[in-house]
C-alpha positions in Angstrom: -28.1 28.8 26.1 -31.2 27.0 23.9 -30.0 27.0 20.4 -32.6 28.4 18.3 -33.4 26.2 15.3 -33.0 27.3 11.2 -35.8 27.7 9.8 -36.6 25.3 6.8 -36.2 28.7 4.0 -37.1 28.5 0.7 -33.3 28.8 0.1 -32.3 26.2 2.4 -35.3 23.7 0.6 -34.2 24.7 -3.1 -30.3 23.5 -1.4 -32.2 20.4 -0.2 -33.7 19.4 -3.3 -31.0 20.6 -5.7 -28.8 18.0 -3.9 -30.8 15.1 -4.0 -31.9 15.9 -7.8 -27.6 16.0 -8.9 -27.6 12.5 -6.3 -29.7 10.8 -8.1 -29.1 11.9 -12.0 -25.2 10.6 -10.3 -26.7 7.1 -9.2 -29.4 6.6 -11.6 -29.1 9.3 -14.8 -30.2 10.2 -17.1 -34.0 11.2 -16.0 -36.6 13.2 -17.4 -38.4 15.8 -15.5 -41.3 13.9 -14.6 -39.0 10.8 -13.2 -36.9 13.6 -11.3 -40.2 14.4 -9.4 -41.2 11.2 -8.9 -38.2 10.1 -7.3 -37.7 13.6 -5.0 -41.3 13.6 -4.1 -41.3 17.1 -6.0 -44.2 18.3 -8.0 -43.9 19.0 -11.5 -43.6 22.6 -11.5 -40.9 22.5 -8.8 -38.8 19.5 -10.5 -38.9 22.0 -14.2 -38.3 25.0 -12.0 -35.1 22.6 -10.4 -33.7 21.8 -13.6 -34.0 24.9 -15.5 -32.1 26.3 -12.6 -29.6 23.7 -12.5 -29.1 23.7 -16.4 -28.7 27.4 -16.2 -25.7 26.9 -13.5 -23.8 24.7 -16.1 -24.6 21.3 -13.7 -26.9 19.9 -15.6 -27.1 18.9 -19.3 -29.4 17.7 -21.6 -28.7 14.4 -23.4 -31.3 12.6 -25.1 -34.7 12.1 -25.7 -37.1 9.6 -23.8 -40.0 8.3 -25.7 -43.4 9.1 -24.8 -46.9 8.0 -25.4 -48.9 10.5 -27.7 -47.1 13.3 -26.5 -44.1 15.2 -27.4 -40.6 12.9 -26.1 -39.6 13.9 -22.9 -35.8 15.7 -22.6 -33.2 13.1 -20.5 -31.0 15.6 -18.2 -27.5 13.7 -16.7 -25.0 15.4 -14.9 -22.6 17.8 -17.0 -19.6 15.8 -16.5 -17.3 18.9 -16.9 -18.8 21.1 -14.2 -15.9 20.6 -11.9 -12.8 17.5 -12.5 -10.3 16.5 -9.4 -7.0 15.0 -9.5 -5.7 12.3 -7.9 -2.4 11.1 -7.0 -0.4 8.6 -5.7 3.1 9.1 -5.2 6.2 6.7 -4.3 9.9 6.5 -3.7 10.2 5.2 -7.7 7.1 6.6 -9.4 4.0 8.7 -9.5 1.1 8.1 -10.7 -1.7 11.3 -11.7 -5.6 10.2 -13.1 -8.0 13.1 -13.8 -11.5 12.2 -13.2 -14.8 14.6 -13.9 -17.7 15.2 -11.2 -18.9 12.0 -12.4 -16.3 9.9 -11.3 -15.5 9.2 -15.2 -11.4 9.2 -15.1 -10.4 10.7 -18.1 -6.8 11.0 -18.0 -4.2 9.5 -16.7 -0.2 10.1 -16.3 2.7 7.9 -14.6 6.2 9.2 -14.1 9.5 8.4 -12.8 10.6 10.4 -9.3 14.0 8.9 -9.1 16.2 11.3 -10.8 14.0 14.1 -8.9 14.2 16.4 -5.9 11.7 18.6 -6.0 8.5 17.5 -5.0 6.9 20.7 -5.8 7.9 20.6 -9.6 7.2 17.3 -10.3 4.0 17.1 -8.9 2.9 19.9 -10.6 4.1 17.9 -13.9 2.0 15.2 -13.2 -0.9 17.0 -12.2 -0.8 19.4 -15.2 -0.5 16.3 -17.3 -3.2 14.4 -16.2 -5.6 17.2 -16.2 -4.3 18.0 -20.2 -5.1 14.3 -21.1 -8.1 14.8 -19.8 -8.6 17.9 -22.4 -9.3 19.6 -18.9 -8.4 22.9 -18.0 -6.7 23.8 -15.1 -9.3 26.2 -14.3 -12.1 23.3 -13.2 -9.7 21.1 -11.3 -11.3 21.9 -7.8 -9.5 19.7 -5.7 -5.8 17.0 -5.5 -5.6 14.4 -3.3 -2.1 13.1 -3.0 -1.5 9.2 -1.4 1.7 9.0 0.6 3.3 6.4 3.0 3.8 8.2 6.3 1.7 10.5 9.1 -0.8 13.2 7.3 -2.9 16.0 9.9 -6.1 15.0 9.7 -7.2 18.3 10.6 -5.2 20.2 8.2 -4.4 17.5 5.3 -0.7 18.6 5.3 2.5 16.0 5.2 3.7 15.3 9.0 6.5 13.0 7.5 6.8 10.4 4.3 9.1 7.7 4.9 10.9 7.1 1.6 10.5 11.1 0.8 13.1 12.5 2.7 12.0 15.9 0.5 8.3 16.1 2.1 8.0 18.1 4.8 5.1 19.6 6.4 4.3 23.1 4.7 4.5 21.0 1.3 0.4 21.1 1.1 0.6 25.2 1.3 3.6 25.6 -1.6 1.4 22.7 -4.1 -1.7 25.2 -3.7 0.5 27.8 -4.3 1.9 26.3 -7.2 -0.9 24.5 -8.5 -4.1 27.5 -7.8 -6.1 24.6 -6.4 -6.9 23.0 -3.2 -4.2 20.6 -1.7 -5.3 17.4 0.5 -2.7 14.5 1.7 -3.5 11.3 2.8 -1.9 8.0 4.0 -1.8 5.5 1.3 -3.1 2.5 3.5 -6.1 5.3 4.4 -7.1 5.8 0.7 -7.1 2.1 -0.2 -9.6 1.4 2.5 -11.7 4.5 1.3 -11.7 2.7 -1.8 -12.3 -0.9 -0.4 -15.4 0.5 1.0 -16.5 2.3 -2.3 -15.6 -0.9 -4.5 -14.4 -3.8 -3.0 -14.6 -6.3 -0.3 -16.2 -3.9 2.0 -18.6 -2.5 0.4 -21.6 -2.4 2.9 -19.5 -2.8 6.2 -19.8 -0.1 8.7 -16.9 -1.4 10.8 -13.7 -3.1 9.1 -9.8 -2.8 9.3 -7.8 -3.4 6.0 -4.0 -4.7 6.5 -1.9 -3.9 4.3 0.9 -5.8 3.5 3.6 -5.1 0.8 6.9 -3.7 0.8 5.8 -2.0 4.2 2.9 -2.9 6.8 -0.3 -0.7 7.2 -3.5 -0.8 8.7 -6.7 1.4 8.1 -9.3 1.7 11.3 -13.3 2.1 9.8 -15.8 2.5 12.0 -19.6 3.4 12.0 -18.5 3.8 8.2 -16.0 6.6 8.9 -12.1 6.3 8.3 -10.3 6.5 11.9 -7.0 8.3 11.8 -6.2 9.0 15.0 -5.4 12.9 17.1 -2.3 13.0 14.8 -2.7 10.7 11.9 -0.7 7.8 13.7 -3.5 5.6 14.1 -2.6 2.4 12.1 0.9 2.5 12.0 1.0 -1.0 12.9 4.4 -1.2 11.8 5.5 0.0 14.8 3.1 -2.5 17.0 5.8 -4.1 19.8 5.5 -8.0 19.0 7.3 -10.5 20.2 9.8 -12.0 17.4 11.3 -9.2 16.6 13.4 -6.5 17.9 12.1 -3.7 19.1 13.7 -0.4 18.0 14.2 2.9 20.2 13.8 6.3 18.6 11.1 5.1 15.9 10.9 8.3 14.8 13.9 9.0 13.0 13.4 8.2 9.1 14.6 5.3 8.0 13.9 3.5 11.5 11.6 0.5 11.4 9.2 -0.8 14.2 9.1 -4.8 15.9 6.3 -5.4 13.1 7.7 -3.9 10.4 10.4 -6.2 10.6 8.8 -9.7 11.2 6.4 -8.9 8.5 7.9 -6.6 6.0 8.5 -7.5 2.3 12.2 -8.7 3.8 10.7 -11.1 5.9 8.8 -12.6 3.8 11.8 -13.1 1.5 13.5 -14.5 4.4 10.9 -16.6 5.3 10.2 -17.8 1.5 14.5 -18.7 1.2 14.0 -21.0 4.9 11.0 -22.8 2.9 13.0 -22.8 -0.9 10.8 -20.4 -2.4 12.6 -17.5 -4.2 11.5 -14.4 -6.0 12.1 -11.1 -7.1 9.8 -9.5 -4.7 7.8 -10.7 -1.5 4.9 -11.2 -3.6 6.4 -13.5 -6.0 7.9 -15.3 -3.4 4.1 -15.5 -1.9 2.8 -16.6 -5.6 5.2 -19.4 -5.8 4.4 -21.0 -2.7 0.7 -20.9 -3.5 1.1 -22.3 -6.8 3.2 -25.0 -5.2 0.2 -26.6 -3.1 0.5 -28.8 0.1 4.3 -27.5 -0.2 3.7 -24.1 0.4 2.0 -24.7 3.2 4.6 -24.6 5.8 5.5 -21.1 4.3 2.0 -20.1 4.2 1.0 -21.3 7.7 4.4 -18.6 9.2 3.4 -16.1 7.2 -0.5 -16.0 8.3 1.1 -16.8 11.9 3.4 -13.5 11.6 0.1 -11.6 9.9 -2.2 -12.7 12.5 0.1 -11.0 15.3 -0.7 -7.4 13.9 -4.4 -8.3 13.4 -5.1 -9.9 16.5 -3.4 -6.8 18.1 -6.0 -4.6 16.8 -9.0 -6.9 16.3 -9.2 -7.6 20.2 -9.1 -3.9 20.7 -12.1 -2.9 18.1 -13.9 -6.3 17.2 -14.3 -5.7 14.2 -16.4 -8.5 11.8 -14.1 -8.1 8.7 -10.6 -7.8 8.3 -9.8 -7.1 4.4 -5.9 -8.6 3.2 -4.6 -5.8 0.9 -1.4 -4.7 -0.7 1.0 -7.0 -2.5 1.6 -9.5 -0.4 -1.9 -9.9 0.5 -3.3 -10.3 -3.3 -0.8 -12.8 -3.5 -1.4 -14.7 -0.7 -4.8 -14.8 -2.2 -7.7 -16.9 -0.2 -4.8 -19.6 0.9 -3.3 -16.7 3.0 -6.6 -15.3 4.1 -8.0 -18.2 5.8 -4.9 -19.2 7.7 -4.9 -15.6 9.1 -8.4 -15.8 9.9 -7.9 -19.5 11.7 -5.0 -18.2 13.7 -6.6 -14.8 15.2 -9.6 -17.0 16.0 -7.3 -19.9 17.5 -5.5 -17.0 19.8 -8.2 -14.3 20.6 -11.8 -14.3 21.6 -12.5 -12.5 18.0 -13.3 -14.1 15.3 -13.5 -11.8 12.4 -14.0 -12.7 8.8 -10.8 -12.0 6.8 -11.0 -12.0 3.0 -8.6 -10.9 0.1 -9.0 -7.3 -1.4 -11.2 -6.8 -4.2 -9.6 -3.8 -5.7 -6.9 -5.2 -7.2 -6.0 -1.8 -9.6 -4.3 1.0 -8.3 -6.4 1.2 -5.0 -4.5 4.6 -3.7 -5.1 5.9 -7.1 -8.7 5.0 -6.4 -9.1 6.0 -3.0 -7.6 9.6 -3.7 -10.0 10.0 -6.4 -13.1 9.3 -4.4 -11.6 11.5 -1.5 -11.0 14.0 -3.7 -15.0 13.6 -5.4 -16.7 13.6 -2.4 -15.5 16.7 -1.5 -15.9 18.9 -4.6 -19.3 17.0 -4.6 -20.4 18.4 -1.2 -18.8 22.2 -2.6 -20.7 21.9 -6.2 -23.8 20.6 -5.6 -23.6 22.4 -1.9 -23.8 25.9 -3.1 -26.3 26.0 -6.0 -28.7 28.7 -4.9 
């Protein structure tokens, strides 16, 4: 059956243009009227008519004065930044960390606790977002929208927890008791995910419609983009990599039982590279300071370095063959530490055993890029709800 199609409304159109106008007072604010119209294509009495009716919804705000010629000074309009605020979070096995940012994408506030002495992941949560939002001087009331970042499998049609390795208190059904809790709505989201989200917003892939970004750390992750869109699989599985059968490594039967650890995992984990930094003499509290030290150590850390990329390149090249992908971004702790050095021996060896060569460089968001990647989740869609519904 022929699909008839929507007619262009003056409703719809008002939509339309109301978008675009809170778009670009986001990207390029403040604007007068007059520039408003210019840029929309609008004509003077429909950009006034857009703003009054914006301004009288609370999205808009006056905030200054532009000079004219002989004329009265035009009024600047920006975004009201307290129209609508989300919360993100990103939450680990030791700590949490809660930022508050408004519709702008201003953070505000900002809260870090300890989970360790904790076993409710309802009630502390709830601390942390309540306490970000009060830093913010926000009120509960406008927080539209939390976006937690976890390690493990998230729905991706539902946002709920599947299963959080190092959480053994998140469960699926946790998303419905934190909107239950909290009054607000309730989005997960795999931690590797959100720091590609941000990546893409911020960092080294800013501009690239197809990327993956590995993660390397304490654990292994990668994140799938393509056509500019983050790929997570049916069931929020898709890069898992620590799972990825490689050989070097053991691999394990009954992956799915917490605590279990994939072939990958365990060539490539923060152990590993502990283990391989002790067969080189490098030692260090954590994999990345083991990493550090062999960098700053020049021509001898390049023996470490060169089994390292060599262990790296086995997950990469595993995907890269699959999806051809022209830029692989190095994240997580391992990977800032590693730095260029590490970079470009990965990219040599996935070049020197696969017909893809993809560009591999070191992450660019180098601060909290969960944090980061919840908030921008979390903006986009209040964003799409705010400035969706205006008329």
């Amino acid at each position: 059956m022929a699909v008839t199609p929507r007619p262009g409304t003056p409703r719809l159109l008002r939509a339309l243009n109301d978008r675009a106008a809170l778009e670009l007072l986001l990207a390029r604010g403040p604007l007068t009227r007059a520039q408003l119209g210019e840029m929309t294509g609008l004509s003077k009495v429909t950009a006034s008519q857009l703003v009054e009716r914006l301004e009288g919804r609370g999205l808009v705000t006056r905030v200054g004065e532009q000079a004219g010629g002989r004329g009265p000074n035009a009024q600047l309009y920006a975004v009201t930044p307290g129209s609508a605020h989300v919360v993100g979070v990103d939450f680990g096995p030791d700590r949490v960390v809660a930022a508050c940012a408004d519709i702008t994408g201003a953070v505000i506030g900002r809260v870090e606790l300890s989970t360790k002495d904790t076993d409710d992941p309802v009630g502390v949560v709830h601390t942390a977002v309540v306490r970000a939002a009060t830093s913010a001087h926000a009120e509960m009331a406008t927080v539209r929208r939390v976006v937690l970042g976890t390690p493990g499998l998230v729905e991706p049609d539902t946002g709920d927890i599947r299963f959080a390795w190092d959480l053994p208190r998140w469960r699926h059904g946790l998303r419905d008791a934190l909107g239950e809790d909290l009054h607000t709505p309730i989005a997960f989201a795999n931690d590797v995910n959100l720091a590609a989200i941000a990546e893409a917003h911020v960092g080294a892939a800013r501009g690239v419609d197809d990327f993956l970004l590995l993660w390397a750390g304490r654990g292994v992750g990668l994140a799938v983009v393509l056509g500019g869109r983050l790929h997570q699989g049916s069931t929020g599985a898709a890069g898992e990599i620590g799972y990825l059968p490689v050989p070097g490594a053991p691999i394990p039967r009954d992956t799915g039982k917490r605590g279990a650890k994939g072939a990958f995992q365990l060539l490539a984990g923060a152990e590993a590279v502990r283990g391989i930094g002790r067969e080189h003499g490098f030692r260090g509290g954590s994999a990345a300071e083991v990493v550090r030290a062999a960098v700053a150590a020049g021509t001898k850390g390049g023996p470490f370095l060169d089994e390292l990329a060599a262990r790296l390149a086995l997950g990469v090249s595993s995907a890269a063959v699959v999806l051809d992908p022209p830029m692989v971004v190095l994240a997580g702790e391992v990977g800032q530490a590693g730095g260029s050095a590490l970079a470009e021996r990965v990219q040599h060896e996935v070049a020197a055993t696969t017909l893809v060569a993809p560009k591999v460089v070191v992450t660019e968001v180098t601060e909290e890029p969960v944090l980061q990647g919840a908030l921008r989740t979390a903006l986009d869609a209040v964003r799409d709800e705010v400035f969706g519904s205006t008329v």
